[in-house]
ChimeraX commands (.cxc) that place a marker at each C-alpha (Angstrom):
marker #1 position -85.87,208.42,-103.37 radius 0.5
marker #1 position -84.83,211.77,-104.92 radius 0.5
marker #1 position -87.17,212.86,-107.97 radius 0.5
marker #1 position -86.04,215.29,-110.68 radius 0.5
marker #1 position -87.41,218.81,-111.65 radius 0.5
marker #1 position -87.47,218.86,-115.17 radius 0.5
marker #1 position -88.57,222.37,-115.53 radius 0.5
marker #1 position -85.74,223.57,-116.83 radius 0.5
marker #1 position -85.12,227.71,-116.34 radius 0.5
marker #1 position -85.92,229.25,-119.82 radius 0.5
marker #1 position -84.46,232.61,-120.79 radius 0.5
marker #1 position -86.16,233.97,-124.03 radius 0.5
marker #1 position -89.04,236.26,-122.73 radius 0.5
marker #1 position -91.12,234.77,-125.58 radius 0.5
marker #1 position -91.67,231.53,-126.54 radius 0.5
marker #1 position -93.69,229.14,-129.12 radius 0.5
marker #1 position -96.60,227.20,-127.44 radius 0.5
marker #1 position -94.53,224.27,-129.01 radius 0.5
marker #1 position -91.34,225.51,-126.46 radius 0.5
marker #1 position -93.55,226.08,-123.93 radius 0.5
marker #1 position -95.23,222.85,-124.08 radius 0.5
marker #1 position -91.54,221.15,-123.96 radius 0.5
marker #1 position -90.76,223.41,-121.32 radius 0.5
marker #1 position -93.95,222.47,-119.26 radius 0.5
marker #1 position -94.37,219.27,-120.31 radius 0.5
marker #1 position -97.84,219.29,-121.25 radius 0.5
marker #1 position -98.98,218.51,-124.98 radius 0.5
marker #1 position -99.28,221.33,-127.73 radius 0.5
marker #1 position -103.46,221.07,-127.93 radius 0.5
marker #1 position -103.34,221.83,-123.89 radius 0.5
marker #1 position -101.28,225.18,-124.60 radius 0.5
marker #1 position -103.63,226.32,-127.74 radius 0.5
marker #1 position -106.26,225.40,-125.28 radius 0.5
marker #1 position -104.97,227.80,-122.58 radius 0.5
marker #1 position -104.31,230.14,-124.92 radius 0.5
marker #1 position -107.68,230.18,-126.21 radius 0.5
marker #1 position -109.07,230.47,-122.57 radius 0.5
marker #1 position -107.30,233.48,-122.16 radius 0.5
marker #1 position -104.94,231.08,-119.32 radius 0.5
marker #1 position -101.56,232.57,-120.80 radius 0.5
marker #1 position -100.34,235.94,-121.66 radius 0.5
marker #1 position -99.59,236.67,-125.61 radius 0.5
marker #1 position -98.38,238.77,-128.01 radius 0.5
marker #1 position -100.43,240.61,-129.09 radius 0.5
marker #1 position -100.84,241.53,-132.55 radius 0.5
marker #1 position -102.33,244.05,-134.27 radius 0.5
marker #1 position -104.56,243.94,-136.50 radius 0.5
marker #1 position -106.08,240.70,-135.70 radius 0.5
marker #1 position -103.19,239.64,-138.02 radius 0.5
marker #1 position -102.41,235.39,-138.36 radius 0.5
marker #1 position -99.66,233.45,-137.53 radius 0.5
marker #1 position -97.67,232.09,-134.79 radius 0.5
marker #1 position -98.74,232.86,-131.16 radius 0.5
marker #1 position -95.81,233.56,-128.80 radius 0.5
marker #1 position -96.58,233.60,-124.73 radius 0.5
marker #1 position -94.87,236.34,-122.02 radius 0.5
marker #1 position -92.29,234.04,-120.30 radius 0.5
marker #1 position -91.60,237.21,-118.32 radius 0.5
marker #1 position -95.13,238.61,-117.61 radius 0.5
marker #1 position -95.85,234.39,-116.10 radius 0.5
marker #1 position -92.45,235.13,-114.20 radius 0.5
marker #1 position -93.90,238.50,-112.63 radius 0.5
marker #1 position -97.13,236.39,-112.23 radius 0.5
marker #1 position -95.67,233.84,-109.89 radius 0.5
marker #1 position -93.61,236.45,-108.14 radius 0.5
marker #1 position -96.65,238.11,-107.24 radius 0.5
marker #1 position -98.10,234.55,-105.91 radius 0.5
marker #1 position -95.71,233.65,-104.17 radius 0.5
marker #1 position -96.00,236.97,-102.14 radius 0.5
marker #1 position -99.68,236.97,-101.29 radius 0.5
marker #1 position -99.34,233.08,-100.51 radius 0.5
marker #1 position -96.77,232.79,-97.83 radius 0.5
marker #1 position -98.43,230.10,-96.03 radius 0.5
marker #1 position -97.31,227.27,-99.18 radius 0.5
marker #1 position -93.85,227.63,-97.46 radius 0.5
marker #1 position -94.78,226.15,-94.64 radius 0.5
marker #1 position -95.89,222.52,-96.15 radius 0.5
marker #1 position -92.49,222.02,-97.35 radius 0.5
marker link #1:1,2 radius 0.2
marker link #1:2,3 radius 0.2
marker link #1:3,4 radius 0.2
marker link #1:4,5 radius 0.2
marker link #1:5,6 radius 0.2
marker link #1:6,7 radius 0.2
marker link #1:7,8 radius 0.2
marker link #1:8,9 radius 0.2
marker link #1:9,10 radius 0.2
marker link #1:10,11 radius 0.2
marker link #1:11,12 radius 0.2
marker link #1:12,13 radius 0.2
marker link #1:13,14 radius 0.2
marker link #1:14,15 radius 0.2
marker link #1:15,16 radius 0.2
marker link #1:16,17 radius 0.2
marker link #1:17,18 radius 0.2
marker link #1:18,19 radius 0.2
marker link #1:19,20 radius 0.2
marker link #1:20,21 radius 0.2
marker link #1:21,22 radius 0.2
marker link #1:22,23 radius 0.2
marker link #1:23,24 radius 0.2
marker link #1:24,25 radius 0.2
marker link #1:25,26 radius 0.2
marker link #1:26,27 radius 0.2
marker link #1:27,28 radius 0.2
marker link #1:28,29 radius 0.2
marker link #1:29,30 radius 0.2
marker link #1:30,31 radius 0.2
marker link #1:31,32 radius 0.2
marker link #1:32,33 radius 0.2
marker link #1:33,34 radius 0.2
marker link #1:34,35 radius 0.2
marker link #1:35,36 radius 0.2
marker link #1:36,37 radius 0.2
marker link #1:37,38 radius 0.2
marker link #1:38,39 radius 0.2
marker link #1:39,40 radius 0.2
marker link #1:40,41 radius 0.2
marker link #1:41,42 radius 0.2
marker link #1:42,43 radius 0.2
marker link #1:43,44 radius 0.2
marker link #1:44,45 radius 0.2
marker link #1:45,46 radius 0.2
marker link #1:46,47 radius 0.2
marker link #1:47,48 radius 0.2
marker link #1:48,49 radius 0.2
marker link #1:49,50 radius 0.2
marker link #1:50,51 radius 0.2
marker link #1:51,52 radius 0.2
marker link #1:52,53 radius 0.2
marker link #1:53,54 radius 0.2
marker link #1:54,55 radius 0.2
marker link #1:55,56 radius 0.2
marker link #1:56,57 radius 0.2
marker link #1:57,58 radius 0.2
marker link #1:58,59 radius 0.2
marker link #1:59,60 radius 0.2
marker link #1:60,61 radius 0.2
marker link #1:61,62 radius 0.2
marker link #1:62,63 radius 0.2
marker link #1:63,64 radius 0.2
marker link #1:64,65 radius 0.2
marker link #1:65,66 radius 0.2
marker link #1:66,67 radius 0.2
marker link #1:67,68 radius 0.2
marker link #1:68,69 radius 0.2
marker link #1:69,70 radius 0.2
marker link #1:70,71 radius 0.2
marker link #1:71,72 radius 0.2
marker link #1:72,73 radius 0.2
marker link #1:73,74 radius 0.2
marker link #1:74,75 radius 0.2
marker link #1:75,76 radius 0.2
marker link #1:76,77 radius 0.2
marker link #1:77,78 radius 0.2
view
């Protein structure tokens, strides 16, 4: 039985937390969530100014680079 990643490879480097949700499959009140926690990187704005939040695809890319560096040893339960 094969499963499916459907994680599909995303190119912008920033997204909505409604994208990123679709991307990650997880609902829209889990990303606020993490976003509120601090869990995901941000734009930041200046000026504490309102509107749409947009996350770092590229600085969670360079985040799991970095992991999967320091934690070889994953590799070897495949």
């Amino acid at each position: 039985m094969k499963t499916e990643n459907n994680i599909r490879q995303h190119s912008a480097p920033f997204v909505t937390p409604q994208m990123y949700a679709e991307i990650t499959g997880q609902t829209l009140d889990a990303v606020r969530g993490q976003i509120k926690r601090g869990m995901l990187p941000v734009l930041k704005r200046e000026r504490n100014e309102r509107g749409l939040n947009f996350i770092n695809m590229r600085a969670l890319e360079q985040l799991a680079v970095e992991q999967a560096e320091q934690y070889q040893d994953w590799k070897s339960a495949i």
